[in-house]
Steps between C-alpha positions, in 0.01 A plus 500: 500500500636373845730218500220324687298517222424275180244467215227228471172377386148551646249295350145665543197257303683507153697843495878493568610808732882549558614630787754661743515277801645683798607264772629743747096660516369178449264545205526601085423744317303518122684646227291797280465534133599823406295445170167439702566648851390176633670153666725354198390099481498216220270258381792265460800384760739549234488854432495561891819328505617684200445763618673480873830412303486849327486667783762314674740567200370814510384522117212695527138393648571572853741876537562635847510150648 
């Protein structure tokens, strides 16, 4: 991950999808679920959030970033 990158939040209706904001190309990008092949997203803030400070710790839930 670029050092002008940095996790967050996006809210879409009542899923919670985090993401990979890249400021230097001016957009994010959605993190997949290995288990499902799809977007990984929460019902609930809280695990979203959870889940950004394992991967910034780097204790599993996000490898290669």
């Amino acid at each position: 991950m670029s050092e002008k990158a940095e996790y967050g939040i996006k809210q879409v209706g009542e899923r919670f999808y985090p993401v990979i904001v890249d400021k230097e190309a001016g957009g994010h990008y959605e993190i997949n679920n290995p288990m499902t092949g799809g977007v990984l997203s929460y019902n609930n803030a809280e695990a979203a959030e959870k889940y950004i400070e394992r991967a910034k710790g780097g204790k599993g839930g996000a490898e290669g970033f």
